[in-house]
C-alpha positions as CSV (number, residue, x, y, z in Angstrom):
1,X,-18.3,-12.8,22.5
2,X,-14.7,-11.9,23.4
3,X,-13.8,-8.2,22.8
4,X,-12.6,-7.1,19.0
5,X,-10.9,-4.5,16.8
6,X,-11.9,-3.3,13.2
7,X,-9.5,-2.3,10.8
8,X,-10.8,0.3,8.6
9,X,-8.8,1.3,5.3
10,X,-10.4,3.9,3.0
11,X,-9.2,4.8,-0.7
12,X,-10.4,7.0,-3.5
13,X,-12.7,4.3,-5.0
14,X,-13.2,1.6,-2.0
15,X,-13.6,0.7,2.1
16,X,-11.7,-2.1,2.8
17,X,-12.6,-3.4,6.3
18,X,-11.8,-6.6,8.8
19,X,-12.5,-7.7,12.0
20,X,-10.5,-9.6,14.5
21,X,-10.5,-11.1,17.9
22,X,-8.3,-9.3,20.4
23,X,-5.9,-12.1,20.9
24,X,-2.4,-12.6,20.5
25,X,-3.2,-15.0,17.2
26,X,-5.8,-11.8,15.9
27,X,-8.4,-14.6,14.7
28,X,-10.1,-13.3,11.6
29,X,-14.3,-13.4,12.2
30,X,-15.0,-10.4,9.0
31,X,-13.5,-9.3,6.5
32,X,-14.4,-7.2,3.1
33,X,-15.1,-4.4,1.0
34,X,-16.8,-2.0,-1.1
35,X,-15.5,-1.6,-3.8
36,X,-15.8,0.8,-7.5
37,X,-17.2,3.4,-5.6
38,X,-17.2,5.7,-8.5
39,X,-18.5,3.5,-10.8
40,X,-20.3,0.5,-9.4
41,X,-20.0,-0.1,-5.8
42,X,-19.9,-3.6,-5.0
43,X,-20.1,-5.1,-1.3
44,X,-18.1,-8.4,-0.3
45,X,-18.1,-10.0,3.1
46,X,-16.2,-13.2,4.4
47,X,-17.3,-14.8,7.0
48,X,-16.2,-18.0,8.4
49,X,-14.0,-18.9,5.6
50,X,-17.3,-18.3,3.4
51,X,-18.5,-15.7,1.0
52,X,-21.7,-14.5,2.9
53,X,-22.1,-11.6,0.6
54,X,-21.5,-10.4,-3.0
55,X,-23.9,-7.3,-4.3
56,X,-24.3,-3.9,-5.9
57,X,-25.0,-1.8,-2.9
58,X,-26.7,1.3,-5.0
59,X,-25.9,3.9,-7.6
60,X,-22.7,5.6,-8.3
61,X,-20.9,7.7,-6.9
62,X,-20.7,6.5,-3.6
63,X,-19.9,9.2,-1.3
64,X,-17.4,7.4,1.2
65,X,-19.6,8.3,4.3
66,X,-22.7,6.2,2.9
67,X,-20.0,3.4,1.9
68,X,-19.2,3.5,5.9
69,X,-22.5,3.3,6.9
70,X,-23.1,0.5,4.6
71,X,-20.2,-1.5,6.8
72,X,-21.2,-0.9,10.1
73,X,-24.2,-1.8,9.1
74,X,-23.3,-5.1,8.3
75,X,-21.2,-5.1,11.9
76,X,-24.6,-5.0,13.1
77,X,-26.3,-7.2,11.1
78,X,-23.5,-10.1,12.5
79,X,-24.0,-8.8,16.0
80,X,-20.1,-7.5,16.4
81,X,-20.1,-3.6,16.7
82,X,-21.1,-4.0,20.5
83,X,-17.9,-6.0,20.8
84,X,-15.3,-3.5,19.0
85,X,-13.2,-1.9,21.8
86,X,-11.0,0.0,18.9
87,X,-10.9,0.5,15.6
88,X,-7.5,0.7,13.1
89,X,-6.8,3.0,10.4
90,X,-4.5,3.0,7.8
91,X,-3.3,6.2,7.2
92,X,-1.1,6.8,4.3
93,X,1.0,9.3,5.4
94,X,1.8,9.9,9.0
95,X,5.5,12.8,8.1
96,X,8.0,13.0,10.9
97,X,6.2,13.1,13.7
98,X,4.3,9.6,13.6
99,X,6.6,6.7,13.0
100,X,5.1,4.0,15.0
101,X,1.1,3.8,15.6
102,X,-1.1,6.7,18.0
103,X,-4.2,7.1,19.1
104,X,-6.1,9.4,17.0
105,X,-7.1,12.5,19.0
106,X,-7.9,15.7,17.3
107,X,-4.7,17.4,18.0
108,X,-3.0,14.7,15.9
109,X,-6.0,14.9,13.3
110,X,-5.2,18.2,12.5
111,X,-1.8,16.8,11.9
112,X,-1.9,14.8,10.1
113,X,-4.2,17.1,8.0
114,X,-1.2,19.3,7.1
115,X,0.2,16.3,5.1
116,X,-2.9,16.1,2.7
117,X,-0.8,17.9,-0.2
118,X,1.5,15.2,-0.2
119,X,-0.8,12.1,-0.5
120,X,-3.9,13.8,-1.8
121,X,-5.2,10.5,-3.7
122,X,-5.5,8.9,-0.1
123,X,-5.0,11.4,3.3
124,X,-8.1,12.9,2.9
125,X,-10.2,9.5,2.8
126,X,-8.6,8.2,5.3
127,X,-8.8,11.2,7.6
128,X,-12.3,11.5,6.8
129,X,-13.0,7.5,7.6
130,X,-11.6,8.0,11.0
131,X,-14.2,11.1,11.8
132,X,-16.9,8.8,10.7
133,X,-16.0,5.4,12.8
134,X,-15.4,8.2,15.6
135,X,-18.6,9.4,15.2
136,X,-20.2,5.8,14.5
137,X,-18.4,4.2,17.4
138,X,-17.6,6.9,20.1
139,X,-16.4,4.1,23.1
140,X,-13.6,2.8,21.0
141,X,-10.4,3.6,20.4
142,X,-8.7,5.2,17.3
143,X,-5.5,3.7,15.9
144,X,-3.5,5.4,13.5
145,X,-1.1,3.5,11.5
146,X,1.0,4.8,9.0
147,X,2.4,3.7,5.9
148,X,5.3,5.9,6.3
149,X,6.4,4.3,9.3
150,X,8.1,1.0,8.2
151,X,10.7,3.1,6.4
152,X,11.1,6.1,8.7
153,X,14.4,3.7,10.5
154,X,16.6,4.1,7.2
155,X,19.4,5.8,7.4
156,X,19.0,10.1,7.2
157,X,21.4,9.7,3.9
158,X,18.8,7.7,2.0
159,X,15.9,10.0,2.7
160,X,17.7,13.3,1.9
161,X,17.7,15.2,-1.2
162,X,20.1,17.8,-2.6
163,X,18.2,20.8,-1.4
164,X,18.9,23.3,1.0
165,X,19.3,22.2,4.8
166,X,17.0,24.2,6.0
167,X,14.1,22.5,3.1
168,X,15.0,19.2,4.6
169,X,14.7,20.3,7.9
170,X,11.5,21.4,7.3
171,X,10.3,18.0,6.4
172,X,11.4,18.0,2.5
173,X,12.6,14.4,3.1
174,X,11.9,10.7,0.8
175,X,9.6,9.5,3.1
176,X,8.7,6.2,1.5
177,X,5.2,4.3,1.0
178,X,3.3,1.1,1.6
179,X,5.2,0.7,4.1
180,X,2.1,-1.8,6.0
181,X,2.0,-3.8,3.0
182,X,5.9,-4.4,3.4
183,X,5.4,-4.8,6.8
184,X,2.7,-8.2,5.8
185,X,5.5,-9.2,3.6
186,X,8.2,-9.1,6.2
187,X,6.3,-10.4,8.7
188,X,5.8,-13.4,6.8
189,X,9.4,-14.2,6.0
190,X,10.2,-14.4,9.1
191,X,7.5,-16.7,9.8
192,X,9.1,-19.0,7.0
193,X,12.8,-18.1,7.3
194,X,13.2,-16.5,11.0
195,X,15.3,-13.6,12.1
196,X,16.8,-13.7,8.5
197,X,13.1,-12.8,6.7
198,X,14.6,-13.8,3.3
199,X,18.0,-11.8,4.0
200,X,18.4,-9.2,0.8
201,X,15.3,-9.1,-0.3
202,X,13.4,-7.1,-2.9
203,X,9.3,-6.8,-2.3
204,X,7.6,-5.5,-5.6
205,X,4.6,-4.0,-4.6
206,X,3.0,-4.2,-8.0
207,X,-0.9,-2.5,-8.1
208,X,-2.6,0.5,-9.0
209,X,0.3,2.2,-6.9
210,X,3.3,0.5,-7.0
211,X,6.8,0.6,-5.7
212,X,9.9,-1.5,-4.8
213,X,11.2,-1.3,-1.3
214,X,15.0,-2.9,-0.8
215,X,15.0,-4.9,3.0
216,X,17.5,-6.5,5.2
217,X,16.3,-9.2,7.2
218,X,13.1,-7.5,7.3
219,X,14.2,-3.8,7.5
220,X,13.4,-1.0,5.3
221,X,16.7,-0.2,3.8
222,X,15.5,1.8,0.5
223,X,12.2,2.6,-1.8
224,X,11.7,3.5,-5.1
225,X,8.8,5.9,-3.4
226,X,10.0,9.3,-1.9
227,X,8.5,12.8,-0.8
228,X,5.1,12.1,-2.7
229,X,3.4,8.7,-3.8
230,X,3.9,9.7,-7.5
231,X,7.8,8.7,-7.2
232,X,9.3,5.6,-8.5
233,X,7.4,3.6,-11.2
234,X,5.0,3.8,-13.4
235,X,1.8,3.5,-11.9
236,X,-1.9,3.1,-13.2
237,X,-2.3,6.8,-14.0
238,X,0.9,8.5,-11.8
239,X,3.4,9.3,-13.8
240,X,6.3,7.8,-11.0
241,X,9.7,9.2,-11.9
242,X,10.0,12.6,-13.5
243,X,12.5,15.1,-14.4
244,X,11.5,18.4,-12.3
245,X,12.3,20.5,-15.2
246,X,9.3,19.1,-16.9
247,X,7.3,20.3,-13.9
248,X,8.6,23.7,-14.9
249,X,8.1,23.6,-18.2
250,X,4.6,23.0,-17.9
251,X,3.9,25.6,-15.4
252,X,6.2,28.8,-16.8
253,X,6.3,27.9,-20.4
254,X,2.4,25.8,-21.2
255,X,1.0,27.8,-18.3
256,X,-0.6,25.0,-16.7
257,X,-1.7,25.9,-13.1
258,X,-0.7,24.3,-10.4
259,X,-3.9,21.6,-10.1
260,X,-3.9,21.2,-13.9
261,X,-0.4,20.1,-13.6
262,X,-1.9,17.7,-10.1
263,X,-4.5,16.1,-12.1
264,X,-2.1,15.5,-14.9
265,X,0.2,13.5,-12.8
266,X,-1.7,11.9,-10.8
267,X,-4.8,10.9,-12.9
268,X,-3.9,11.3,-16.6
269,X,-0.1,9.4,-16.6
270,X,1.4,6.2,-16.0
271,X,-0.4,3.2,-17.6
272,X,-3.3,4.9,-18.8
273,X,-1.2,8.2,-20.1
274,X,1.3,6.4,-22.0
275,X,-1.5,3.7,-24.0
276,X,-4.4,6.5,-24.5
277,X,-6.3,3.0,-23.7
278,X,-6.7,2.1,-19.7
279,X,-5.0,1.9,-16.1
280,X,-5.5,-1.2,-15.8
281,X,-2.7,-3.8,-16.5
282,X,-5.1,-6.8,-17.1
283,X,-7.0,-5.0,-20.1
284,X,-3.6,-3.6,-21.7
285,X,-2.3,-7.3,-21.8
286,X,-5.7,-8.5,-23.5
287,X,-4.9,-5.3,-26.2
288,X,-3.2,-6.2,-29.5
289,X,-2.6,-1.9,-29.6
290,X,1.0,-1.2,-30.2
291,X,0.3,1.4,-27.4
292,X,-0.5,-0.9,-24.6
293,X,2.5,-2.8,-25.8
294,X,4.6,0.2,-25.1
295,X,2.9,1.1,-21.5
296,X,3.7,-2.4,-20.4
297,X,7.1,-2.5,-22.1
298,X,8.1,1.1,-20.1
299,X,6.2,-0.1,-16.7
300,X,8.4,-3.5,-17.0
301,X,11.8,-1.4,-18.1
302,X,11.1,1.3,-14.9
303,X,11.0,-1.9,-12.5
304,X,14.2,-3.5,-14.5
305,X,16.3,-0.1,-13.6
306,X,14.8,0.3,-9.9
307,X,15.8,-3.4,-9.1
308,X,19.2,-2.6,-10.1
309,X,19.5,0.0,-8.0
310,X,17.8,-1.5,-5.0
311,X,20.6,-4.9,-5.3
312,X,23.2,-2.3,-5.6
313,X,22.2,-0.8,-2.1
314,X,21.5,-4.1,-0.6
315,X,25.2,-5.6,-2.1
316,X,23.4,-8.9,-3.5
317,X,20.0,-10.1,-3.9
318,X,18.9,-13.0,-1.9
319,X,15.0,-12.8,-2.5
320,X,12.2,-11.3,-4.7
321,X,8.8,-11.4,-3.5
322,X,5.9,-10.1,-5.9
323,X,2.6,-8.7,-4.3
324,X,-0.7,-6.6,-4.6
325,X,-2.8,-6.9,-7.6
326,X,-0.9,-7.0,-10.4
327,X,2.2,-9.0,-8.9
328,X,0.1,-11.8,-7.5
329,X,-2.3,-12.0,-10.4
330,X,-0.4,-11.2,-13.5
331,X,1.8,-13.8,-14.5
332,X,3.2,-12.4,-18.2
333,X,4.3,-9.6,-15.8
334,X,6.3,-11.5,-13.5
335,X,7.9,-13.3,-16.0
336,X,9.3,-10.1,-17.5
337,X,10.7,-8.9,-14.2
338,X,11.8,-12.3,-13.8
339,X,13.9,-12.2,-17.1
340,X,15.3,-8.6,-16.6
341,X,16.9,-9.4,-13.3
342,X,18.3,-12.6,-14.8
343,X,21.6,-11.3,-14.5
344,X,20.9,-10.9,-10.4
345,X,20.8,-15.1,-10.8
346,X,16.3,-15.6,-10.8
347,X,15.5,-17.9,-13.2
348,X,11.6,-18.5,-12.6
349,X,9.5,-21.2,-13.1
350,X,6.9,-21.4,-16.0
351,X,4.5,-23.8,-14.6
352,X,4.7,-22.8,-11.3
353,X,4.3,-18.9,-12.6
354,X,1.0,-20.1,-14.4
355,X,-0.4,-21.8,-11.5
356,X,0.4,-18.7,-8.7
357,X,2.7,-20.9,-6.4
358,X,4.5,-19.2,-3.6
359,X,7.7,-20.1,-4.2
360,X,7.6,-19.8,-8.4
361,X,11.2,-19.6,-8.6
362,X,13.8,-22.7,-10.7
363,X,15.9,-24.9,-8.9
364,X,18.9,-23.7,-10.9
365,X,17.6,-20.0,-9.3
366,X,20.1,-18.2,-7.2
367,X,17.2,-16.0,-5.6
368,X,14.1,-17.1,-4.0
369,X,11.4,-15.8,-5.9
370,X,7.9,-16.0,-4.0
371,X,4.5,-14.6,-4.0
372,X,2.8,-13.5,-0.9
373,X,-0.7,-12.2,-1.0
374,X,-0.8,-8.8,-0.1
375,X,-3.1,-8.2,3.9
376,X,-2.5,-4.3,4.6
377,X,-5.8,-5.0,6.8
378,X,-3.7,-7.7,9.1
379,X,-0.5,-5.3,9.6
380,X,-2.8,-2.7,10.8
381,X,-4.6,-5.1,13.2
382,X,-0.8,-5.8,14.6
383,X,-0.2,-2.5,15.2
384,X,-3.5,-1.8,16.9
385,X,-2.9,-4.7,19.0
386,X,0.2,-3.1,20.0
387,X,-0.8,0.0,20.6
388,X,-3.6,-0.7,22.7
389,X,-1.9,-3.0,24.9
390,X,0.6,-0.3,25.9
391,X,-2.5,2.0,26.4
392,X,-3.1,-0.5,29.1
393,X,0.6,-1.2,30.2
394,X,0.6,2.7,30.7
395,X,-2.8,2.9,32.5
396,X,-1.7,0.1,35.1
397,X,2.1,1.4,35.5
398,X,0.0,5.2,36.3
C-alpha cells in the first residue's frame, strides 16, 4: 500500500478522523468519528464508500485519550497505521505567528499553548490530540493547520480594534475563525466557477459555532468572528456579539469571577440561554415554546444584520453558500436567511430547499444560492500535502 496521511481533528465532545492516499487527487480510503463523548460516544467508520461501522464504544465520559486509542485502533484493524508517514491537525487557533501550516515541534507546542485562553472550547483538545498521535505514531510527521490562517491576508484595518497601539501590537487583533471550513468552500467554487470562486460571495458557516465570513474570488475579505470564537452570532450556547460593558457589569457590579463570567458565555448563552430549552437548532424547531421561537427568531435576525454588513464590505453580493450542520440540514433556517436578504436580490427555491440541492436558489434570483457540505478533514489533508512536500523540496535543495 502506497504511503498515507491522517487527519486528526479533536473537539470538546468528538474525534473526527480520515485517511488519505498521498497523491495529488488525496483519495479518501477512512474516514469517521466518535462522537457525544460526554454523553454517549458513538464510533462511525467509512470505508469504501460503505458504512463498515456504527456502535457505542463504552460509557460516558470519554476521556479524549481513550477516544484516540479507540481510532488508531481501528487504523490497525484495516492494516493502515504502518502506512501513515504524517499525520494533520486542525488546530483552532494558530495567533500571529502561524498563518500557513508547520510542523509541530515542541517549541511551537508551547506556542501555541499560550493561545489556549482565547479558544478554550477547542486549543486544549486539539493540542492534546497531537501529543497523543505523537506518542502513538512517533515516525510521522505532525502538521499543524490553523483555522486562523485563511483570514490572517485581510487587510490590518479589518482586524484592528479601537484600543491602544501598543494592545494591538501585542496580538489584541480580530483574528477570524473556521477559517479550514471556508477554505473547503472556496476550494470548491473554484472547482465549479474558476479563478472567480463565486466572485462576492458570503459562506454561512451555520453549526454549533457559527459565523459568516465575506470572500472575494475565494479570499478572506471579512468575518463576523474576531479576537475569541464567542464573536459574531448567536451560537449553540456562546453568546456571539456582546456589549463589553455587560462584561463589566457582571464582574464589578454582580461580582461574578472571571470563569463564572467564562462558563456563562461560552456554555450557558446563545441558543440554549435565550429558550431555557436546548442548543440544538433541530429540537427548538420541533418546540411549539414561545421561547424557542424567540432563540430562533434572534439567531435568524443576528445573521440578517451580519449579512448586511458583510455585502456592504464586499460592494454587492454575487453568492451565498450555507454549510455545517445547521446550514446544510435545516431547511426552515435557510429559508429565513433566504427572505431577510431578499433585498440583496436571493429569491430561493422551496422545492429545491426541501430536497437539499446544491444550487437551491430561483431563476428569477440575482445571487447564487448553494449548499456545500462542510469537509474541514479534506482542507487539512491539502495543507498537509503541502507542507510535507516542501519538507522534501527543502531536504533535496539542502
Amino acid at each position: 500500500m502506497t504511503d498515507a496521511l491522517l487527519v486528526l481533528n479533536a473537539g470538546s465532545s468528538s474525534l473526527k478522523f480520515a485517511v488519505y492516499g498521498c497523491q495529488a487527487e488525496l483519495p479518501l480510503l477512512f474516514k469517521g468519528s466518535i462522537s457525544r463523548l460526554a454523553h454517549e460516544p458513538r464510533l462511525k467508520i467509512r470505508a469504501g464508500g460503505k458504512t463498515v461501522c456504527d456502535r457505542i464504544t463504552g460509557p460516558a465520559p470519554m476521556p479524549l485519550h481513550a477516544a484516540a486509542r479507540e481510532v488508531f485502533a481501528a487504523l490497525d484493524e484495516y492494516g493502515l497505521t504502518d502506512n501513515i508517514v504524517a499525520v494533520g491537525h486542525r488546530i483552532v487557533h494558530g495567533g500571529q505567528a502561524f498563518t500557513e501550516p508547520a510542523l509541530l515541534d515542541s517549541a511551537a507546542i508551547d506556542r501555541l499553548r499560550r493561545l489556549v485562553p482565547l479558544a478554550p472550547l477547542h486549543q486544549p483538545y486539539n493540542l492534546d490530540i497531537v501529543d497523543l498521535a505523537t506518542s502513538l505514531l512517533p515516525a510521522a510527521l505532525q502538521v499543524g493547520c490553523f483555522d486562523t490562517a485563511f483570514h490572517a491576508a485581510r487587510p490590518r484595518r479589518d482586524r484592528l480594534y479601537a484600543l491602544p497601539r501598543e494592545l494591538s501590537d501585542d496580538g489584541i487583533l480580530a483574528y477570524g475563525f473556521h477559517g479550514l471550513s471556508y477554505a473547503h468552500i472556496a476550494q470548491a467554487l473554484r472547482a465549479q466557477d474558476g479563478e472567480r470562486a463565486g466572485g462576492r460571495t458570503i459562506v454561512a458557516h451555520l453549526g454549533s459555532g457559527a459565523s459568516l465570513c465575506a470572500m472575494d474570488r475565494g479570499r478572506s475579505v471579512a468575518t463576523t468572528m474576531g479576537f475569541s470564537a464567542l464573536d459574531g452570532l448567536v451560537m449553540s450556547t456562546r453568546c456571539g456579539s456582546l456589549d463589553p460593558g455587560i462584561i463589566l457589569h457582571l464582574l464589578r457590579d454582580r461580582q461574578m469571577s472571571p470563569d463564572a463570567v467564562t462558563d456563562l458565555l461560552y456554555a450557558q448563552s446563545g441558543l440554549l440561554g435565550v429558550s431555557g430549552i436546548s442548543s440544538d437548532m433541530q429540537t427548538l424547531l420541533e418546540s411549539t415554546d414561545a421561547r424557542a421561537a424567540e432563540a430562533i427568531d434572534l439567531f435568524v435576525y443576528r445573521i440578517k444584520r451580519s449579512i448586511g454588513s458583510l455585502a456592504a464590505a464586499l460592494g454587492g453580493l454575487d453568492t451565498l453558500v450555507f454549510t455545517a450542520g445547521i446550514g446544510e440540514n435545516a431547511p426552515a433556517i435557510r429559508e429565513r436567511i433566504g427572505e431577510a436578504a431578499a433585498w440583496l436580490g436571493v429569491r430561493i427555491d422551496p422545492a429545491r430547499n426541501d430536497r437539499g440541492e446544491l444550487k437551491i436558489n430561483t431563476a428569477q434570483s440575482a445571487v447564487d444560492v448553494l449548499i456545500i457540505p462542510a469537509d474541514e478533514e479534506h482542507a487539512v489533508a491539502e495543507e498537509t500535502l503541502a507542507c510535507i512536500g516542501k519538507q522534501k523540496e527543502g531536504a533535496a535543495a539542502g
